[in-house]
ZADO-1210 file (C-alpha; in nm, 4 decimals, padded with zeros to 6 digits):
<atoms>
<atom x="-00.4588" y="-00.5808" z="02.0225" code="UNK" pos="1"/>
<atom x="-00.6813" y="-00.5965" z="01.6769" code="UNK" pos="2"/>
<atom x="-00.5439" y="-00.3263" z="01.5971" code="UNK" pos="3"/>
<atom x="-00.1563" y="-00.3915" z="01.6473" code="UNK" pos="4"/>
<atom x="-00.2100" y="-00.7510" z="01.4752" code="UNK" pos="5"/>
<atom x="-00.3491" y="-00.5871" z="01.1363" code="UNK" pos="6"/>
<atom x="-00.0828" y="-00.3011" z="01.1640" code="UNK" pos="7"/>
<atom x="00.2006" y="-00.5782" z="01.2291" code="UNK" pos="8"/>
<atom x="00.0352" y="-00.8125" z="00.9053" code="UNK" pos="9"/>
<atom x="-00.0222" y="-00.5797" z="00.6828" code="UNK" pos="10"/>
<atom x="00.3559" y="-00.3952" z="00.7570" code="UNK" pos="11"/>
<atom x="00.4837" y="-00.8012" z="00.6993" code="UNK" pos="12"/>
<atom x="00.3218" y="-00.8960" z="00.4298" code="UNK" pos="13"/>
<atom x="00.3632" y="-00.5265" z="00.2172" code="UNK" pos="14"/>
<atom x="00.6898" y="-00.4830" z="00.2467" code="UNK" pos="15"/>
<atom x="00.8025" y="-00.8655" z="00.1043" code="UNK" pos="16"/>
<atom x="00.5516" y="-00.7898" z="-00.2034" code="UNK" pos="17"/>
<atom x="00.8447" y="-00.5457" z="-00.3602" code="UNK" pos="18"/>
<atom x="01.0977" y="-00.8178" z="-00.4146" code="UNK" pos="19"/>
<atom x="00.8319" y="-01.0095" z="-00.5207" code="UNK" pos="20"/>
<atom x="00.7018" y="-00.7677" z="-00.7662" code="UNK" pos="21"/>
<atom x="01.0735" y="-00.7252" z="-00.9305" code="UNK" pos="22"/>
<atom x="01.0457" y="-01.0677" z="-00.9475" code="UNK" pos="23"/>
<atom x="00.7777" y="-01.0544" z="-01.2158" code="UNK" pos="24"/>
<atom x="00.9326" y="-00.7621" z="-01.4279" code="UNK" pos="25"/>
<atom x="01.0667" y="-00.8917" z="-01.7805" code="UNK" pos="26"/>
<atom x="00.9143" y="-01.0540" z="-02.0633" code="UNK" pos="27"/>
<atom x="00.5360" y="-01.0456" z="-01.9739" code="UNK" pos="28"/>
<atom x="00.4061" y="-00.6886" z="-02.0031" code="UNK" pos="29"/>
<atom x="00.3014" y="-00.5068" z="-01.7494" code="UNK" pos="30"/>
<atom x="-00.0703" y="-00.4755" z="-01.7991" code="UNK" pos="31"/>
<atom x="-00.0754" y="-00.8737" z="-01.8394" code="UNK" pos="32"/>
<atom x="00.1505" y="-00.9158" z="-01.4733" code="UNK" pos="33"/>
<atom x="-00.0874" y="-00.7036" z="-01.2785" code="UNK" pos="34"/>
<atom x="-00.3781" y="-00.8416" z="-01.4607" code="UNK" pos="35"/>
<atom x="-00.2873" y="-01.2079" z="-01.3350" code="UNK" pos="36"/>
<atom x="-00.2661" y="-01.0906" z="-00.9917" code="UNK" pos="37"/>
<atom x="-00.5776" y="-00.9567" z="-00.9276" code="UNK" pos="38"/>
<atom x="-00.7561" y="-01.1484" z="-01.1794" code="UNK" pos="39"/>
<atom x="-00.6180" y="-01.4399" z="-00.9777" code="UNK" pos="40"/>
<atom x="-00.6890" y="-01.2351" z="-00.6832" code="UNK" pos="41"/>
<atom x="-01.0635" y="-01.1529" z="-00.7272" code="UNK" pos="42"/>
<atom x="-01.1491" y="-01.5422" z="-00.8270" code="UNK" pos="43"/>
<atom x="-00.9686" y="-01.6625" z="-00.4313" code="UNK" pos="44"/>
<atom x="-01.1685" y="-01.3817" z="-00.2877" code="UNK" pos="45"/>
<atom x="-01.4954" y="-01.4126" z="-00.4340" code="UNK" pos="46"/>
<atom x="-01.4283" y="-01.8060" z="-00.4310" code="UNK" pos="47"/>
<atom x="-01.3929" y="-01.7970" z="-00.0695" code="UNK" pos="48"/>
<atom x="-01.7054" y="-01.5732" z="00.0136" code="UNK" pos="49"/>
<atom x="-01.9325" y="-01.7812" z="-00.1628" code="UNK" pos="50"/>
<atom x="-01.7623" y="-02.0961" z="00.0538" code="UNK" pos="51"/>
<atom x="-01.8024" y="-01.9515" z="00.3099" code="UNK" pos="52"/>
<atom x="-02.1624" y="-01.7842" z="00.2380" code="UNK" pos="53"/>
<atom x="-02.0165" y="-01.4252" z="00.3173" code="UNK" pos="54"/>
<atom x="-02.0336" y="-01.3370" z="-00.0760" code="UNK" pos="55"/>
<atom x="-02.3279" y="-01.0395" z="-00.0825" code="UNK" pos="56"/>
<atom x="-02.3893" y="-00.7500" z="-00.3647" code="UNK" pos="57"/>
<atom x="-02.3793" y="-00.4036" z="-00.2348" code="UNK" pos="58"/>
<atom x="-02.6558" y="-00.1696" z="-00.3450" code="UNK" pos="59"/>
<atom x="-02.6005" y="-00.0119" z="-00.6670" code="UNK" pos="60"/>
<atom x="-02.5735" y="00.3154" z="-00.5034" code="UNK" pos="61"/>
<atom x="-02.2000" y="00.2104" z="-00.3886" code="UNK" pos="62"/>
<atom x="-02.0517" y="00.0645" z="-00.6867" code="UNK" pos="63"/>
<atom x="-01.9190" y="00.3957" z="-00.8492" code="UNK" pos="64"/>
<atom x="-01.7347" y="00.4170" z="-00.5488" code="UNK" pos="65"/>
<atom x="-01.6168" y="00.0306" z="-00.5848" code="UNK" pos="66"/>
<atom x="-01.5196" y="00.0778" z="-00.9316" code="UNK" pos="67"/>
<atom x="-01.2686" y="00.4032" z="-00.8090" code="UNK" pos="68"/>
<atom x="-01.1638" y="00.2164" z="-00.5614" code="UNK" pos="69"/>
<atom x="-01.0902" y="-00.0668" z="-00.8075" code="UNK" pos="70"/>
<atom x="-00.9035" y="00.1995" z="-01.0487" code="UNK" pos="71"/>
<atom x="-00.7040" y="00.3249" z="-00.8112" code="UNK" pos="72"/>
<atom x="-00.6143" y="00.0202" z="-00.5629" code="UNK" pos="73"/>
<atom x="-00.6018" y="-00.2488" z="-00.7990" code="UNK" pos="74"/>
<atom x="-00.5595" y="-00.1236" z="-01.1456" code="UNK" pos="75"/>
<atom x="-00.3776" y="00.2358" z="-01.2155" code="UNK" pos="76"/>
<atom x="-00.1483" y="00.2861" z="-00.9060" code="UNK" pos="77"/>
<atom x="00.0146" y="-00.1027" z="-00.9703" code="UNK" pos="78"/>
<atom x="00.0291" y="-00.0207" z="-01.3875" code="UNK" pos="79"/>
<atom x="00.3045" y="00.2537" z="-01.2208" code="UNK" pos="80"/>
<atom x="00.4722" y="00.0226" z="-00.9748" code="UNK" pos="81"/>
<atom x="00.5170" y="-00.2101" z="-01.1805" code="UNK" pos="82"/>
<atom x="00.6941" y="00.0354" z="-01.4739" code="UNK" pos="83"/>
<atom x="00.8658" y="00.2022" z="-01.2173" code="UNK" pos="84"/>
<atom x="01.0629" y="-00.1182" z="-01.1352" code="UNK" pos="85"/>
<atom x="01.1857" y="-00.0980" z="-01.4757" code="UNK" pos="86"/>
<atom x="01.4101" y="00.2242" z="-01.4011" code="UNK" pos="87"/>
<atom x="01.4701" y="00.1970" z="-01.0417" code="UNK" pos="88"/>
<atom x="01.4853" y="-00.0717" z="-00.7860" code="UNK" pos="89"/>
<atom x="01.2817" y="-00.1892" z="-00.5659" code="UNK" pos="90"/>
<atom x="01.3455" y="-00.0577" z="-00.2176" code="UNK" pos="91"/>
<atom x="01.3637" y="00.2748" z="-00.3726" code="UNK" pos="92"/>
<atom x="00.9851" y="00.2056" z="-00.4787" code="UNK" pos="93"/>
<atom x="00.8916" y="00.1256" z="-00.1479" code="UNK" pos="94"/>
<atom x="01.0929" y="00.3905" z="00.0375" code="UNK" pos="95"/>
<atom x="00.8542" y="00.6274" z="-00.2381" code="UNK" pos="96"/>
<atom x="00.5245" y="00.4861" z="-00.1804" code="UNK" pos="97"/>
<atom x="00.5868" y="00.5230" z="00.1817" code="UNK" pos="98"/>
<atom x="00.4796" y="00.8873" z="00.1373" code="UNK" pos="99"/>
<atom x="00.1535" y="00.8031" z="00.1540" code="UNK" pos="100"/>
<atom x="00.0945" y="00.9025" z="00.4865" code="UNK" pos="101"/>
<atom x="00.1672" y="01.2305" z="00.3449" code="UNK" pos="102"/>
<atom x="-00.0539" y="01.2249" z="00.0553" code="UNK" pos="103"/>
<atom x="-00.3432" y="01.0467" z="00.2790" code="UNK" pos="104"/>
<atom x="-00.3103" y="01.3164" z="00.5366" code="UNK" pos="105"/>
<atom x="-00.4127" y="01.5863" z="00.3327" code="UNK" pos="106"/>
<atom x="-00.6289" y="01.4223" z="00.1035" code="UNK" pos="107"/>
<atom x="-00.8427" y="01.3232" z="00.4112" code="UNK" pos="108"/>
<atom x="-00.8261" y="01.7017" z="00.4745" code="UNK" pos="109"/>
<atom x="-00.9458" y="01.7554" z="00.0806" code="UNK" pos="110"/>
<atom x="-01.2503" y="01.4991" z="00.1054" code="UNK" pos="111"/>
<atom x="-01.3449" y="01.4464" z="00.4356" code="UNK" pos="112"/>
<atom x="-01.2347" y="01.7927" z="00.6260" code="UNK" pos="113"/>
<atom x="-01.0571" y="01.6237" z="00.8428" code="UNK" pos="114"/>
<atom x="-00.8170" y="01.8004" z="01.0741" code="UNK" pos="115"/>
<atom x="-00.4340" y="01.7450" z="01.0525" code="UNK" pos="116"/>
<atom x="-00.3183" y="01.7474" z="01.3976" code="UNK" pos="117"/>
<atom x="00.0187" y="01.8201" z="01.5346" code="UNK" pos="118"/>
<atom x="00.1196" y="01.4575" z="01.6067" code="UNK" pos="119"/>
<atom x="00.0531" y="01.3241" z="01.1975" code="UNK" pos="120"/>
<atom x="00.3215" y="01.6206" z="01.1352" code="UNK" pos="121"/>
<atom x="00.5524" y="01.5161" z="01.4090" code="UNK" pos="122"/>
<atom x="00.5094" y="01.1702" z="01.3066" code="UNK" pos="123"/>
<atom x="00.5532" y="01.2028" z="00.9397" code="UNK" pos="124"/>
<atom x="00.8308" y="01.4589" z="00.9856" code="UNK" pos="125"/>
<atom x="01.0102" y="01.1913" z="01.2027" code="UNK" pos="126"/>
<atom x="00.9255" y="00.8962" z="00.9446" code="UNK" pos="127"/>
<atom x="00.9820" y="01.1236" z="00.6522" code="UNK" pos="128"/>
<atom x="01.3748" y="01.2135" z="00.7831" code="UNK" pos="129"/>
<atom x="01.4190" y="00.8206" z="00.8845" code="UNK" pos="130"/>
<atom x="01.3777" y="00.7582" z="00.5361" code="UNK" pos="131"/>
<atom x="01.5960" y="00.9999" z="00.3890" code="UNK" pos="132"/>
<atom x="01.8974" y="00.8560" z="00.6301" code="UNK" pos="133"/>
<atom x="01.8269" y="00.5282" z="00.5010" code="UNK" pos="134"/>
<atom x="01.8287" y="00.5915" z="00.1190" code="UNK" pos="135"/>
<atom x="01.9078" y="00.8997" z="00.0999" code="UNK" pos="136"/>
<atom x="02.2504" y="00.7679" z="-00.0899" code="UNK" pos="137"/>
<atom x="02.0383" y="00.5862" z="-00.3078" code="UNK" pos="138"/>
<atom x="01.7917" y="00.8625" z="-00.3937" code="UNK" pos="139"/>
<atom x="02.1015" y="01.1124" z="-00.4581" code="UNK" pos="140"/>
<atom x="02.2521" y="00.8177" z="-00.7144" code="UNK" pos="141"/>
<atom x="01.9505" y="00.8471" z="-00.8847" code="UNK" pos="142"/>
<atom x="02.0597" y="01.1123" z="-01.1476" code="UNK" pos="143"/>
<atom x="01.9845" y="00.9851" z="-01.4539" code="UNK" pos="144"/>
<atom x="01.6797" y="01.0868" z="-01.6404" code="UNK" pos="145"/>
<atom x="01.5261" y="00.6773" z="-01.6603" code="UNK" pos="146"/>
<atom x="01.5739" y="00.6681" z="-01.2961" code="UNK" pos="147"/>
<atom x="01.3879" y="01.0111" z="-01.2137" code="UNK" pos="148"/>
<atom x="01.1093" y="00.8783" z="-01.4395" code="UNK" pos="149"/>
<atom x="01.0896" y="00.5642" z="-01.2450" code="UNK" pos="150"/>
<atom x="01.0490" y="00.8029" z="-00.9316" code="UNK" pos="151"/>
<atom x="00.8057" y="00.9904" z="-01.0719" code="UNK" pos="152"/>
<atom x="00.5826" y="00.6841" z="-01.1784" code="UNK" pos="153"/>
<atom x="00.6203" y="00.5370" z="-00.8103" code="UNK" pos="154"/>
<atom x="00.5155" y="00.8932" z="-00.6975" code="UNK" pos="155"/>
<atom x="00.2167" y="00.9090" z="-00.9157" code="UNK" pos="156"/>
<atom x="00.1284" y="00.4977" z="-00.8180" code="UNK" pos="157"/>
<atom x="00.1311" y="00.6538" z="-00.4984" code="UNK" pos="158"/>
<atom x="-00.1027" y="00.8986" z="-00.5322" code="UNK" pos="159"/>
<atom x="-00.3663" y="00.6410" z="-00.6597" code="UNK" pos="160"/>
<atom x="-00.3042" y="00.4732" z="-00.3795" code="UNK" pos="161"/>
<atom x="-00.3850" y="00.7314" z="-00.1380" code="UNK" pos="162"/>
<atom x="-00.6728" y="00.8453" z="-00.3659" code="UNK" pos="163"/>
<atom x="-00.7863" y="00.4545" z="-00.3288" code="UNK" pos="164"/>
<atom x="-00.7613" y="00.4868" z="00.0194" code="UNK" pos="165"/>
<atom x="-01.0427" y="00.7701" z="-00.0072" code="UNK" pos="166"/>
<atom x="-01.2631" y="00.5349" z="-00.1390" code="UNK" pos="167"/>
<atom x="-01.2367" y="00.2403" z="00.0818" code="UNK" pos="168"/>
<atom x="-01.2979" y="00.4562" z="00.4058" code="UNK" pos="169"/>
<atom x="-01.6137" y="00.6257" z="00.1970" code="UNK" pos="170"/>
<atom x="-01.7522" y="00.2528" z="00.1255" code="UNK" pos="171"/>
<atom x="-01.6521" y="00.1279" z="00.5167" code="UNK" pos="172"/>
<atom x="-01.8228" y="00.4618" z="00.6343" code="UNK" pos="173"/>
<atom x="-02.1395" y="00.3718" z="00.3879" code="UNK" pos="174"/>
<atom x="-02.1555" y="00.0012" z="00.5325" code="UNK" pos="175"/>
<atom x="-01.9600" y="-00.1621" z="00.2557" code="UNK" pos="176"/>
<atom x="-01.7530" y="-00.4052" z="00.4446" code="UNK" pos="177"/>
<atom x="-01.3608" y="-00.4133" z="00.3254" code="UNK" pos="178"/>
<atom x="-01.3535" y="-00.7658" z="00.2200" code="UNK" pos="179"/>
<atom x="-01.6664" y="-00.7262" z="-00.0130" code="UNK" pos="180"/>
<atom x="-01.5265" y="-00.3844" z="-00.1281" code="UNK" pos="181"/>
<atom x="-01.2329" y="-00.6029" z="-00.2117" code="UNK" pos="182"/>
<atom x="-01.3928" y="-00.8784" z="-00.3979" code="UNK" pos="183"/>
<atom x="-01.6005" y="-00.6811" z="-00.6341" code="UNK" pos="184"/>
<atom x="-01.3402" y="-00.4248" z="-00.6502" code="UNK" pos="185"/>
<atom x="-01.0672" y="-00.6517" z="-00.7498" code="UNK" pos="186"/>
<atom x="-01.3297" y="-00.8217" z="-01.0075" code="UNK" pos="187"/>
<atom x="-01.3689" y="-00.4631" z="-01.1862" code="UNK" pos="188"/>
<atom x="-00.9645" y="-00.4087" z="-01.1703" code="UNK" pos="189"/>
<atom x="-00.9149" y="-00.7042" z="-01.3723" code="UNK" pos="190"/>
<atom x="-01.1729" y="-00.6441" z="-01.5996" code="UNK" pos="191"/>
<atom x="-01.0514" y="-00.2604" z="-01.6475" code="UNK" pos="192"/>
<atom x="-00.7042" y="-00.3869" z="-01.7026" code="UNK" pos="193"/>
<atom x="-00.8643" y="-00.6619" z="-01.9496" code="UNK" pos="194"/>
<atom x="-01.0172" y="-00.3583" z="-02.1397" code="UNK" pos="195"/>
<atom x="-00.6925" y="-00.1917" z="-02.1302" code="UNK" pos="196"/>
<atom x="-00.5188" y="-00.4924" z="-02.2499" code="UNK" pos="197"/>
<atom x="-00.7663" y="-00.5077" z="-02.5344" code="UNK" pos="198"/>
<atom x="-00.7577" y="-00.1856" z="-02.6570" code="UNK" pos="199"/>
<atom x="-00.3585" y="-00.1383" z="-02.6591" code="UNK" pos="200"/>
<atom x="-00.3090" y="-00.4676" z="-02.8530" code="UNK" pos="201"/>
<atom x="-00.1067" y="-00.5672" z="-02.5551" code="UNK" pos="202"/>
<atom x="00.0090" y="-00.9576" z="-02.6386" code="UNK" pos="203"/>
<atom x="-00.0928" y="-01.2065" z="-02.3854" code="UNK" pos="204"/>
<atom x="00.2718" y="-01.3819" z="-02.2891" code="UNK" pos="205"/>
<atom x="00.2036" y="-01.7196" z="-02.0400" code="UNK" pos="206"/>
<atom x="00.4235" y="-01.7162" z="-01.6944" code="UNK" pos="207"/>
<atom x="00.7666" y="-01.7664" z="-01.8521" code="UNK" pos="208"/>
<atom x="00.9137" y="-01.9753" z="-01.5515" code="UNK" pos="209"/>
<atom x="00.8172" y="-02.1108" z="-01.1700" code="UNK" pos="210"/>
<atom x="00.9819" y="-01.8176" z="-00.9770" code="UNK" pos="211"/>
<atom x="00.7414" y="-01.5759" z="-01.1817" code="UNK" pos="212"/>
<atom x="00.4509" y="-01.8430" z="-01.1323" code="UNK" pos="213"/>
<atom x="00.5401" y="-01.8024" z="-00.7555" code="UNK" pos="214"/>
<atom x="00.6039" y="-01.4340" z="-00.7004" code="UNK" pos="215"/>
<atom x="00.2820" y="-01.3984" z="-00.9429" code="UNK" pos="216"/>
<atom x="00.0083" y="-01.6443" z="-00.6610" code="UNK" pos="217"/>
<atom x="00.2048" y="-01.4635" z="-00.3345" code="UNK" pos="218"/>
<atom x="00.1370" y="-01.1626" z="-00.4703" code="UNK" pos="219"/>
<atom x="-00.2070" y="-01.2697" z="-00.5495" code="UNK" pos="220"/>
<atom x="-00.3125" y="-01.4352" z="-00.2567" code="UNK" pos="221"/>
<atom x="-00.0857" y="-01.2789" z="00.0141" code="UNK" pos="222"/>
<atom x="-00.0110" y="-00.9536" z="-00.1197" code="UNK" pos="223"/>
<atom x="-00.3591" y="-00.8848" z="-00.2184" code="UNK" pos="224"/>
<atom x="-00.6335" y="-01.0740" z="-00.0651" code="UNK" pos="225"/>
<atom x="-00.4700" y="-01.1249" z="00.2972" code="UNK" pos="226"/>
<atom x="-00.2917" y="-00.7294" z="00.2486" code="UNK" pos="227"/>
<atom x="-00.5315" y="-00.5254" z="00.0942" code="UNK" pos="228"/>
<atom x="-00.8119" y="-00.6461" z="00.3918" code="UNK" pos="229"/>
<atom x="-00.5744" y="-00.6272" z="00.6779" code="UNK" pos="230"/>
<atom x="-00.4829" y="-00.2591" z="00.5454" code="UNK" pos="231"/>
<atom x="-00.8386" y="-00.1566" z="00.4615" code="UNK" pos="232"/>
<atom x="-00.9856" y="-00.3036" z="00.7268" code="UNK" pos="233"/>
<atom x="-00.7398" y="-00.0774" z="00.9387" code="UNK" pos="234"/>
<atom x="-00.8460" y="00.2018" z="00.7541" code="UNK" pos="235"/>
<atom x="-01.2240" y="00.1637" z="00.8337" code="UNK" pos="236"/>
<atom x="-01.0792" y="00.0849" z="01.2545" code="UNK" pos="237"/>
<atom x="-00.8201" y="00.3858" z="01.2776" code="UNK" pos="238"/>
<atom x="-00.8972" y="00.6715" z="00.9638" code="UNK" pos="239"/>
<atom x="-00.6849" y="00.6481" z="00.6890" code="UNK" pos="240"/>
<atom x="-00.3731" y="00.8866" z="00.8043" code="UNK" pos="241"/>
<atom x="-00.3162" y="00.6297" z="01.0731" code="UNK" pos="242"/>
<atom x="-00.3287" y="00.3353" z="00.8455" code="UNK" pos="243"/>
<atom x="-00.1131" y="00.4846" z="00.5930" code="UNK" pos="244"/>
<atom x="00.1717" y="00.4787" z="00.8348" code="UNK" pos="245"/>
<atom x="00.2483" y="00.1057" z="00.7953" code="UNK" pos="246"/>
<atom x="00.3971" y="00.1948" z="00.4671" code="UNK" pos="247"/>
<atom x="00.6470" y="00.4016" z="00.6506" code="UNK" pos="248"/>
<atom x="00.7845" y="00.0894" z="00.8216" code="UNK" pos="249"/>
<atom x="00.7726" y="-00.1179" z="00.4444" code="UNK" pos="250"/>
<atom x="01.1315" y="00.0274" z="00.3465" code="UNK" pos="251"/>
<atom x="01.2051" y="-00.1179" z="00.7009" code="UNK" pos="252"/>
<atom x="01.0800" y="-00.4421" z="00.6038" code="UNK" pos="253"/>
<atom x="01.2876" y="-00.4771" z="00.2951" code="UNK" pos="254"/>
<atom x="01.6273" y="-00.3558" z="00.4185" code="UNK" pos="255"/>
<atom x="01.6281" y="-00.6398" z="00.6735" code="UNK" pos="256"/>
<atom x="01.5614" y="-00.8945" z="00.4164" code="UNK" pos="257"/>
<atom x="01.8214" y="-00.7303" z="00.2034" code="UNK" pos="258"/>
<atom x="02.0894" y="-00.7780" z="00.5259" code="UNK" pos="259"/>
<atom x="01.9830" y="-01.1192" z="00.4624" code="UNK" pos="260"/>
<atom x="01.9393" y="-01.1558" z="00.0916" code="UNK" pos="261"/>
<atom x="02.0996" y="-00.9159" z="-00.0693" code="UNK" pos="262"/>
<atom x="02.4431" y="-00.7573" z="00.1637" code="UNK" pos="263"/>
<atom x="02.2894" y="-00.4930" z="00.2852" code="UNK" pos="264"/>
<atom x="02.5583" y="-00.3048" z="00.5175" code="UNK" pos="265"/>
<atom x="02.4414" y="-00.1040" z="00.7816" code="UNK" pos="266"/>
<atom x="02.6016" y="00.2452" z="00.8866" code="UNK" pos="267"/>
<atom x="02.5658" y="00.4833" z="01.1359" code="UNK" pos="268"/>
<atom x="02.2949" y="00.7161" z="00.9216" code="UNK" pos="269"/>
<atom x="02.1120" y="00.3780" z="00.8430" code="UNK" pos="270"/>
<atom x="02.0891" y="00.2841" z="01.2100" code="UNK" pos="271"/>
<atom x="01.9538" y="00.6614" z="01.3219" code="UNK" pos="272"/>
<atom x="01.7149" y="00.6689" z="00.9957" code="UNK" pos="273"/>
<atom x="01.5827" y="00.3171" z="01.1703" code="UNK" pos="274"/>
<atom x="01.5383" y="00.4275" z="01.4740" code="UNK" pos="275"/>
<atom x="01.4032" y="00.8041" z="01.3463" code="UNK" pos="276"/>
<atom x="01.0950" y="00.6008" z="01.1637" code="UNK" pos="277"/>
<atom x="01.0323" y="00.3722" z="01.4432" code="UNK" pos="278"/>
<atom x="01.0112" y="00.6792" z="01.6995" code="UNK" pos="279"/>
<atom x="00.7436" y="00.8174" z="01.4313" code="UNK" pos="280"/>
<atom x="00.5710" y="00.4624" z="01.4903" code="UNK" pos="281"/>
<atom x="00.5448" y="00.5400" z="01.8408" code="UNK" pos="282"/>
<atom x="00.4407" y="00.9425" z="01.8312" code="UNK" pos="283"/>
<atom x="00.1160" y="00.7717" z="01.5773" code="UNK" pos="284"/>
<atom x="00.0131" y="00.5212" z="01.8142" code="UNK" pos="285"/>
<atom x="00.1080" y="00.5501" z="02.1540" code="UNK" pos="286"/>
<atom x="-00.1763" y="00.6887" z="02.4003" code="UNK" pos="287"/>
<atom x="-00.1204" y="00.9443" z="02.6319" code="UNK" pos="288"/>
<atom x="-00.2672" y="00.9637" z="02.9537" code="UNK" pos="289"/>
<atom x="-00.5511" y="01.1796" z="02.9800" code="UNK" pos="290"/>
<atom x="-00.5362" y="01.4252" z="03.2271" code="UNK" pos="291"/>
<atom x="-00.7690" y="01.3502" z="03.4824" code="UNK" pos="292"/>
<atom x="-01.0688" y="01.6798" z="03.5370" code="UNK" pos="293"/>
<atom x="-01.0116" y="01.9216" z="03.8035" code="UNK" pos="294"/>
<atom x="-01.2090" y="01.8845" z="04.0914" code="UNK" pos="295"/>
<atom x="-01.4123" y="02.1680" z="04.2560" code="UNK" pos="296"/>
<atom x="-01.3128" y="02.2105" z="04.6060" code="UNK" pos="297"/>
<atom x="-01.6093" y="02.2312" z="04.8435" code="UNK" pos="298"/>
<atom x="-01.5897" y="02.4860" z="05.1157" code="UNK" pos="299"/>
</atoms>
């Protein structure tokens, strides 16, 4: 039940943080936007840990690790998201990053030797064809060389995403607890994106309005604090390929709130790609029965 209630958060709260993100795309650069959310971020976190007297410094020995999982959760892979939205919309973004339960799958192979059993194939062979009935359309409008660049961004965002993921299960495996891998690592983001800020004469442009002042603290305190530990906390519980399937379901997640929000209008290939990605859900998680040990028969 844990488990489910992290999956279900983390698939809730992940796939509203697109729209959100579009949201903060215009006049404040994009090193500044991501630099307010996790600065924001890392100040709730740690504020909240020392509160609560949960705040503790890992041994020195783990914060190389920290800091690359810093530069690839909360600093490089959100520099591309958030460029990406520039070129191509949002659901498109999140139907991209939902690859990585591909790229986790074999990096966990790369770094950790881990086998890739038939059922993360079946799985992501089932979510991966889901996806392509329900933006497929969109992905095949996409011809135009600012739009492939926007793909390519979101692919690469992904990729540090997946490569973060590497990270956090190394620090969960090492005894580094999610939350406090979080709260320093979120501390190091924003000062790596401060640096980077610095050093590309980047101009430091105030929240222009209320809506980006509001998309800006949910992603902050939602999207990251509440997210990133429900996802990484599922990562140290279940191994990152299994983890990385909730972003399958984010595209999900954002084409019902466009029904809603945007006129969305379902067909027939949308309604098969739906149910294609949920029956992927189900091959990942669902238990089979184990088959019970033959008995010897006495004579």
């Amino acid at each position: 039940m844990t488990n489910f209630l992290l999956f279900f958060s983390t698939v809730l709260i992940w796939g509203t943080t697109w729209i959100a993100i579009a949201l903060q795309v215009g006049p404040v650069p994009v090193l500044v936007s991501v630099f307010y959310r996790f600065a924001t971020a890392a100040l709730l976190l740690v504020a909240a840990l020392v509160l609560t007297g949960r705040l503790t410094w890992p041994a020195m020995k783990h914060h190389p690790f920290i800091a690359a999982q810093a530069l690839c959760l909360f600093c490089c892979n959100f520099i591309c998201f958030y460029q990406a939205s520039h070129y191509i919309p949002s659901g498109l973004i999140s139907v991209i990053f939902s690859l990585a339960t591909i790229y986790n799958v074999f990096n966990a192979r790369l770094f950790f030797g881990d086998g890739i059993s038939p059922r993360a194939l079946l799985a992501t062979a089932l979510g991966a064809s889901g996806l392509v009935l329900l933006f497929g359309p969109d992905i095949a409008a996409s011809s135009n060389p600012e739009a492939w660049k926007g793909i390519g961004l979101a692919a690469l965002g992904t990729l540090f995403f997946s490569l973060g993921n590497m990270a956090s299960r190394r620090n969960s495996a090492s005894g580094v607890a999610p939350v406090i891998a979080n709260a320093w690592g979120m501390s190091y983001g924003a000062l790596l994106l401060l640096f980077l800020i610095a050093v590309t004469g980047t101009p430091i442009v105030p929240p222009p309005n209320p809506t980006y002042l509001a998309a800006m603290l949910y992603l902050a305190a939602i999207g990251s604090v509440v997210g990133f530990t429900t996802y990484l906390m599922l990562v140290s519980r279940m191994g990152s390929q299994r983890a990385a399937y909730a972003t399958v379901l984010f595209p999900v997640v954002a084409l019902t709130l466009s029904t809603f929000y945007e006129d969305y209008h379902w067909t027939i290939a949308a309604m098969l790609g739906l149910a294609l990605t949920l029956a992927g859900n189900v091959v990942m998680f669902i238990r089979l029965p184990e088959r019970p040990a033959p008995q010897l028969q006495q004579r």
